[in-house]
C-alpha positions as CSV (number, residue, x, y, z in Angstrom):
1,X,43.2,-30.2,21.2
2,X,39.7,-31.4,21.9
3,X,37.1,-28.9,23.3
4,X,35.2,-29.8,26.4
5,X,32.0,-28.5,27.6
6,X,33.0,-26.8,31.0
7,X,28.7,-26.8,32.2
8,X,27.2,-30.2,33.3
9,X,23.2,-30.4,34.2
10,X,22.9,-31.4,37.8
11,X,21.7,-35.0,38.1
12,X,17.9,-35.9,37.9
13,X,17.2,-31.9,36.8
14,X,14.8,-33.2,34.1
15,X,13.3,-35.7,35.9
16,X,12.1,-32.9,38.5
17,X,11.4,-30.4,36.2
18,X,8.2,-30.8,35.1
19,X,6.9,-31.5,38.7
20,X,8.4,-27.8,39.6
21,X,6.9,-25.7,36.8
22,X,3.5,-27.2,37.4
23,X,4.0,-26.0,41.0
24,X,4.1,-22.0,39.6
25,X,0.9,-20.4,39.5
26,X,0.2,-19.1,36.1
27,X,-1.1,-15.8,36.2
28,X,-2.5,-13.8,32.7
29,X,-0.9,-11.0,31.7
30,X,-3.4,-8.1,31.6
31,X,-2.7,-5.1,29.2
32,X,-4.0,-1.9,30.2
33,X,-5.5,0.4,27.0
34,X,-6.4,2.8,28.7
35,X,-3.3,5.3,28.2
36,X,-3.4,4.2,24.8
37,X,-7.1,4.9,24.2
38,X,-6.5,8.5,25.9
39,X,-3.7,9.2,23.8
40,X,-6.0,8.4,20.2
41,X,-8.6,10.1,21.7
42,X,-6.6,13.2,22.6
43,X,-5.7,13.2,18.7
44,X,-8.8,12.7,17.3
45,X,-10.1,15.7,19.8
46,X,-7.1,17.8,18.5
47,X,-7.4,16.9,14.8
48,X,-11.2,17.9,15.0
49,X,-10.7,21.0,16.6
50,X,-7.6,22.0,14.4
51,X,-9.7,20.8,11.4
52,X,-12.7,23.5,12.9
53,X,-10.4,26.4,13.5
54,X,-9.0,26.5,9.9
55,X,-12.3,26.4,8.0
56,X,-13.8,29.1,10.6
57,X,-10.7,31.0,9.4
58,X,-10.6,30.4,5.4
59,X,-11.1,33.0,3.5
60,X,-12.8,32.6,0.0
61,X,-11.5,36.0,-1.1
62,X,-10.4,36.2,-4.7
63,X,-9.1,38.8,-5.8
64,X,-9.7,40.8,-9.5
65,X,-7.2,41.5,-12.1
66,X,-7.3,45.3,-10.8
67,X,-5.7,44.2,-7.8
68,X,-3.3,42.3,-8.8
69,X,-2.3,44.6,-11.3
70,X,-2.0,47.0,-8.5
71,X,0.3,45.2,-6.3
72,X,2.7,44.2,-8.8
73,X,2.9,48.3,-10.1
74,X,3.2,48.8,-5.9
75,X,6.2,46.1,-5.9
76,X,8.5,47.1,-7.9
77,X,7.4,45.1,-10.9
78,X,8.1,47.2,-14.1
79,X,4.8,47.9,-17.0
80,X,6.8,46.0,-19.5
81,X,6.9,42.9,-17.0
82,X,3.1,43.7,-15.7
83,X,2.0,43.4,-19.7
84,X,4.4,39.9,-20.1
85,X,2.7,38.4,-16.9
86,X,-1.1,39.8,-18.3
87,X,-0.2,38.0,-21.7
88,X,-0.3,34.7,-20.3
């Protein structure tokens, strides 16, 4: 069984063709940046003032051996475990 083609080109199609693309007005395609300049710069503006907030709010607290001694004696933590953790 031999397999035929059902589509044909209608005659002289080529020959006209390149007469009726030349005849469509080429236009550029212009991309707009602007949402996409908005949206980095709405980042950047939220990343600095993310970036401000938490070193406003660090604290350079350290705390002494006395307190942590005390907290763990608060918690629950046994003298025996208080010595094994001071030992390290």
């Amino acid at each position: 069984m031999r397999k035929q083609v059902p589509y044909s080109v209608p005659d002289g199609y080529f020959d006209s063709l390149n007469s009726r693309l030349s005849s469509i007005p080429q236009q550029r395609a212009r991309v707009n940046f602007l949402p996409y300049l908005a949206m980095a710069a709405s980042f950047l503006i939220l990343l600095a003032v993310g970036n401000f907030i938490l070193n406003r709010t660090a604290s350079s607290y350290q705390a002494d051996d006395s307190e942590i001694i005390e907290y763990l004696i608060e918690s629950g933590t046994t003298l025996a475990q208080v010595e094994n953790i001071m030992d390290y």
